[in-house]
C-alpha positions as CSV (number, residue, x, y, z in Angstrom):
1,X,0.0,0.0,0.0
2,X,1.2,3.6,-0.7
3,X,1.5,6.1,1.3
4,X,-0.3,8.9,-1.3
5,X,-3.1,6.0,-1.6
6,X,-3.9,7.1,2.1
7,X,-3.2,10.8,1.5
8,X,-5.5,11.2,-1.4
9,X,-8.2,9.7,0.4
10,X,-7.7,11.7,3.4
11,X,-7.8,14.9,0.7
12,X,-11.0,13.8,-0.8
13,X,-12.9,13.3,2.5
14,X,-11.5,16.8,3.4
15,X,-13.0,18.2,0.5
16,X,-16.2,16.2,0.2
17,X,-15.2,15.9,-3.6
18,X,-12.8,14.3,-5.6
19,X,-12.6,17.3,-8.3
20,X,-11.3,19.4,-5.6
21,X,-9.4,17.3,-4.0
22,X,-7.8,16.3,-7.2
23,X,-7.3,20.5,-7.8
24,X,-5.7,21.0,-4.7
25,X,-3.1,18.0,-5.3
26,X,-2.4,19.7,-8.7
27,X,-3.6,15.8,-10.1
28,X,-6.2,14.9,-12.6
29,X,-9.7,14.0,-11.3
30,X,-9.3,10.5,-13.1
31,X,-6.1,9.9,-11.6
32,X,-7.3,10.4,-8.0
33,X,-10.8,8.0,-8.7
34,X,-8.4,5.6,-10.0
35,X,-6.2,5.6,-6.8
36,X,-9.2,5.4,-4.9
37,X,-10.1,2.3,-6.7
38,X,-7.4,0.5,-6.1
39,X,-7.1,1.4,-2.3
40,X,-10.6,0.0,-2.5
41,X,-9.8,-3.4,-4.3
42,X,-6.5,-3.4,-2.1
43,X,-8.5,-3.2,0.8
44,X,-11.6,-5.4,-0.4
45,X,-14.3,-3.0,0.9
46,X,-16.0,0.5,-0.5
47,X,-15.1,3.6,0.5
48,X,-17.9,5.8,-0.5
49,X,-21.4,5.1,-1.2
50,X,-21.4,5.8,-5.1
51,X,-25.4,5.5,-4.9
52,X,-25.3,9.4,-3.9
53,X,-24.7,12.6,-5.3
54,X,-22.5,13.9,-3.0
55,X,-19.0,12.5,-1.7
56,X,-20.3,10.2,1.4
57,X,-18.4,7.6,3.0
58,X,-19.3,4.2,3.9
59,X,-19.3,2.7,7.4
60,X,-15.9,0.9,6.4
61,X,-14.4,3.9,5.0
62,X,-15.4,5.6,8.3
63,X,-12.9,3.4,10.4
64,X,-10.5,3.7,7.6
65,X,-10.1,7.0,7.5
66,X,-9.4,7.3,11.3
67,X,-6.4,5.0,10.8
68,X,-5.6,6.5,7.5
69,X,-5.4,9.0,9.4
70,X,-3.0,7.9,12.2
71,X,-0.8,6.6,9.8
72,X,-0.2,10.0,7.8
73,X,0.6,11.1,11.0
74,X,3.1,8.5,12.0
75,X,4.5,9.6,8.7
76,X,4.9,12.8,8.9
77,X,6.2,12.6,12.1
78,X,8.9,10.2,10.4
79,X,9.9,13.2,7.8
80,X,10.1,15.5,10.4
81,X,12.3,13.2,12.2
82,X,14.6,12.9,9.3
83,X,14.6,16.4,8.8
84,X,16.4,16.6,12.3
85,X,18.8,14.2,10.5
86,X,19.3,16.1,8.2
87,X,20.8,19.1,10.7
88,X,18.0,21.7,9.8
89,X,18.7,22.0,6.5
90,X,15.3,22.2,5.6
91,X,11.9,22.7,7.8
92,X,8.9,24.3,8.2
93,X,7.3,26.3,11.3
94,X,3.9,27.0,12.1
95,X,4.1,30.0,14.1
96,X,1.2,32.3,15.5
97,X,1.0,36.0,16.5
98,X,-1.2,38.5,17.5
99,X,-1.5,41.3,15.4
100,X,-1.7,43.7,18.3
101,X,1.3,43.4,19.6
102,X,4.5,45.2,18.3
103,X,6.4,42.3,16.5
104,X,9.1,44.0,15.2
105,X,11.8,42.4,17.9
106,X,10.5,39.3,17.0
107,X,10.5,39.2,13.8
108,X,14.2,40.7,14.2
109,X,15.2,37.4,15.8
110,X,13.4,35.1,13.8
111,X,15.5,37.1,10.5
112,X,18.3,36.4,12.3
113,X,17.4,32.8,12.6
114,X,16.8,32.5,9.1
115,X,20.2,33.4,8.4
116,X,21.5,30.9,10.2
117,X,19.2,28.2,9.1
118,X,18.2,29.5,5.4
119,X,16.5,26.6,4.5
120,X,13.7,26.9,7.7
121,X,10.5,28.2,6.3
122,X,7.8,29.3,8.4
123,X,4.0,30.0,8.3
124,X,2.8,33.2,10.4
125,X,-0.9,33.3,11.2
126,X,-2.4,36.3,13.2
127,X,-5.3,35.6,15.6
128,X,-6.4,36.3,18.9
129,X,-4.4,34.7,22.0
130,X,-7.8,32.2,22.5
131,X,-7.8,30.9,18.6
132,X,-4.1,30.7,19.0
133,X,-4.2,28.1,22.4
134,X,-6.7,26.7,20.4
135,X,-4.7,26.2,17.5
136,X,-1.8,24.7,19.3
137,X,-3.9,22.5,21.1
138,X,-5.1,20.6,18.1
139,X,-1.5,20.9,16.5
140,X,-2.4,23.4,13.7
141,X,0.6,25.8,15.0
142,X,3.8,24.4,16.6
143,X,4.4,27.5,18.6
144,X,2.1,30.7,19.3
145,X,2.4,34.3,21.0
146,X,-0.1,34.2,23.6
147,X,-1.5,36.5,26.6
148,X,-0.7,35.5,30.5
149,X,-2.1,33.6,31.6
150,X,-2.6,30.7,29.7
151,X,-3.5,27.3,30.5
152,X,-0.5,25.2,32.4
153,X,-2.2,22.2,32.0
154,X,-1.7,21.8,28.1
155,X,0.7,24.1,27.5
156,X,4.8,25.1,28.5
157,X,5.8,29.0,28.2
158,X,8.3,31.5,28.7
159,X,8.0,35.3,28.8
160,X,9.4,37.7,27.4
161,X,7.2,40.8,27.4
162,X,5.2,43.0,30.0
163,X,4.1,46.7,29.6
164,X,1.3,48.3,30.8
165,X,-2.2,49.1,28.7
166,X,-2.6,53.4,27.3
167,X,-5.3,55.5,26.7
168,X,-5.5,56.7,23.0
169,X,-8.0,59.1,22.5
170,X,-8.3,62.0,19.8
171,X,-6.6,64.8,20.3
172,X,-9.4,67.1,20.9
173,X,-10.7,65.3,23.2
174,X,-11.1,67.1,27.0
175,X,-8.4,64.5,28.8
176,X,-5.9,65.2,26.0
177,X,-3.7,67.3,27.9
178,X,-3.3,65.1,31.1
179,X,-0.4,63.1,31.8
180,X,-2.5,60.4,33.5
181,X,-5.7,59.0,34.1
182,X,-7.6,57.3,36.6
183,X,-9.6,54.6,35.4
184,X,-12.5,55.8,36.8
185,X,-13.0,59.0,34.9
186,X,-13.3,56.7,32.0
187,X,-16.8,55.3,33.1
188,X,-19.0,57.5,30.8
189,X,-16.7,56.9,27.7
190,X,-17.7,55.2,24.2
191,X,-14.9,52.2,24.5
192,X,-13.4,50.8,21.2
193,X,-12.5,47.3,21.8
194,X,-10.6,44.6,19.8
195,X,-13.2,41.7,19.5
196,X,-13.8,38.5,21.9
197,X,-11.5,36.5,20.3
198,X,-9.0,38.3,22.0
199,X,-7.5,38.6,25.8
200,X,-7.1,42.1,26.0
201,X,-10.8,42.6,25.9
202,X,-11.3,40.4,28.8
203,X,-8.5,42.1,30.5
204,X,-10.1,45.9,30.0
205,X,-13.4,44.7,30.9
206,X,-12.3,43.1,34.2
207,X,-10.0,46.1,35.1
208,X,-13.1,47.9,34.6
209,X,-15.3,46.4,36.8
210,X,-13.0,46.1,39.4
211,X,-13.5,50.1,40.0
212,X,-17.1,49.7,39.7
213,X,-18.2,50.1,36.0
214,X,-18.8,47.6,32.5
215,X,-17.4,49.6,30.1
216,X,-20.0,51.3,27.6
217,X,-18.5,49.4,24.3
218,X,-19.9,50.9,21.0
219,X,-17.8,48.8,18.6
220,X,-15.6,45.8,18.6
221,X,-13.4,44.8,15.9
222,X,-9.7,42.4,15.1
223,X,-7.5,45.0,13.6
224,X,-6.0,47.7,15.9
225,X,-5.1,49.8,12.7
226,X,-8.9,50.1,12.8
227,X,-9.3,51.0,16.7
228,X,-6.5,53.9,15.7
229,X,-8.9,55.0,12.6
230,X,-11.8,55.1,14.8
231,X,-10.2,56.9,18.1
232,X,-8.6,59.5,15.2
233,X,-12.9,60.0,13.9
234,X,-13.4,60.3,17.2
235,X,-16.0,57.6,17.3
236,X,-14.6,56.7,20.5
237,X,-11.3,55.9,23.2
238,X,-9.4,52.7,23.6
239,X,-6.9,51.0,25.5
240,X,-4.0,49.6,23.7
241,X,-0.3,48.4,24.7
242,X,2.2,51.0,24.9
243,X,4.7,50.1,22.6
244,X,1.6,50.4,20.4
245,X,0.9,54.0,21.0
246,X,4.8,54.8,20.1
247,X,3.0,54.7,16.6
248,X,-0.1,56.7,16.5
249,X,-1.5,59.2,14.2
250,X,-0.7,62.7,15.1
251,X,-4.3,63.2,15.4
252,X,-4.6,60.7,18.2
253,X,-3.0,61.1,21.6
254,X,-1.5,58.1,23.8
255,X,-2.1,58.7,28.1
256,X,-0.7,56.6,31.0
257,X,-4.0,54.5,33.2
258,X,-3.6,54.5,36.5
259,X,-5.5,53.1,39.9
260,X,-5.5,51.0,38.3
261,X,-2.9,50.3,36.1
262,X,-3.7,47.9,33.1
263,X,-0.7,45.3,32.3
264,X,-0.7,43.0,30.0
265,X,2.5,40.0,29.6
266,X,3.3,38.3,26.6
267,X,4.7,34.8,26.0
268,X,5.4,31.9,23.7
269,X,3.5,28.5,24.3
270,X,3.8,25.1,22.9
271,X,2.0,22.1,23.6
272,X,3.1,20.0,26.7
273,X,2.3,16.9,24.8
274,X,2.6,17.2,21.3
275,X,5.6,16.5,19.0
276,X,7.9,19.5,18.5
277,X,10.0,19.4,14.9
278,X,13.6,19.6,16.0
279,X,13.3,22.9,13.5
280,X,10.7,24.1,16.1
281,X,12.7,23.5,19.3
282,X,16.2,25.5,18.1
283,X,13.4,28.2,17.9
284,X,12.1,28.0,20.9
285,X,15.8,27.4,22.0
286,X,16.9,30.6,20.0
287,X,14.3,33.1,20.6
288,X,14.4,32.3,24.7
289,X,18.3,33.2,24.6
290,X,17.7,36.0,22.0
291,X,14.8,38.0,24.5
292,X,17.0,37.7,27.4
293,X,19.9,39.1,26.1
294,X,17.5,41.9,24.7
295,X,16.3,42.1,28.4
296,X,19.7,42.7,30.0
297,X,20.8,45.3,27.2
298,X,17.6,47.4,28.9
């Protein structure tokens, strides 16, 4: 039995269809219903229910598509196990990031990594710190950039950022001109907030109530290029990180929060039970030693 018999199987039940499937493999759609076939004959049962319009798999193909896919795992798990062999001369990472933090230090270390490992590719998805966990949980990201804290249980950490939350509000606006602010006087403000999907709006919310008010929130969205565009309408205020507000739109002014103080700490998880590439451990590896020499330079 070959391996790609499995894999094209696995691609068509993904896709409910063999044309797709057969698209997405960059394969005729005759060549994948003839592989099919002769998994089929090879195994001596059916696969799909024909009988049907649409793609539907039989009782049998049920049971052998969970060990189909075991296997492609096992395999895979083989290549990347070879790829360690192979001293990181080739690799891929799965790595995600929240796209309202400031990545540039980051992204400075992982360049640097690339240079010393050219032939490590990686994939860079931005989501919240929940869909991230999430996503490392089920093994669709081998590392993530998450918000403290996260859960111990199912995934290891280390640290290596914590700053404190800003006002931004527009310009105009009457606490412009003050150096700080107490949470409180923000209770009858419209609040701009980055969506559920996210920590930070959890965090503001709680901070919030902890001085006796639910913040009055008129819009949430993902994008904090979008909170800045709103604040600078002035549709509204928001609370954003302050390595953020270094980069604001002259129309839109950043203020330090206090009693109390919103912080927020940054760090990189991976699953406590999940395989790690050797490609995704000299990263971890790297990146740890990297942000703590950045930390003593401070």
């Amino acid at each position: 039995m070959d391996i790609k018999h499995l894999q094209y199987f696995i691609e068509v039940t993904n896709f409910n269809s063999f044309s797709r499937a057969a698209d997405h493999l960059f394969i005729t759609q005759p060549t994948i219903s003839k592989m099919i076939k002769n998994l089929e004959e090879e195994l001596g049962v059916a696969l799909f229910d024909r009988s049907r319009k649409q793609v539907t798999l039989t009782d049998t193909g049920q049971v052998i598509l969970e060990q189909a896919k075991l296997i492609n795992r096992a395999f895979n798990n083989l290549e990347m196990e070879l790829d360690n062999l192979l001293g990181l001369k080739k690799g891929h990472i799965r790595i995600g990031l929240p796209p309202i933090f400031d990545a540039r230090l980051f992204l400075k270390i992982m360049g640097i990594f690339h240079e010393k490992y050219p032939g490590i590719t990686f994939q860079i998805v931005e989501d919240g710190s929940k869909k991230i966990e999430d996503d490392v949980s089920k093994n669709l990201l081998d590392v993530g950039v998450v918000v403290l804290p996260t859960k111990d249980e199912m995934f290891d950490h280390f640290s290596f950022l914590e700053e404190d939350l800003n006002l931004i509000l527009h310009a105009s606006h009457p606490l412009a001109n003050k150096k700080e602010v107490n949470l409180t006087e923000l209770e009858n403000e419209s609040f701009i907030l980055l969506n559920k999907d996210f920590v930070l709006n959890d965090l503001i919310i709680s901070a919030c109530s902890s001085v006796g008010f639910i913040p009055r929130t008129i819009s949430e969205c993902s994008q904090r290029s979008f909170i800045e565009e709103m604040v600078s309408s002035k549709l509204g205020i928001s609370l954003l990180p302050e390595s953020i507000c270094q980069q604001l739109p002259t129309t839109v002014k950043s203020i330090k929060v206090v009693n109390p103080s919103i912080s927020w700490r940054l760090a990189i998880i991976w699953g406590k039970n999940q395989y790690l590439s050797f490609a995704a451990k000299e990263l971890l590896q790297f990146t740890k030693k990297e942000f703590t020499c950045q930390m003593h330079k401070v």
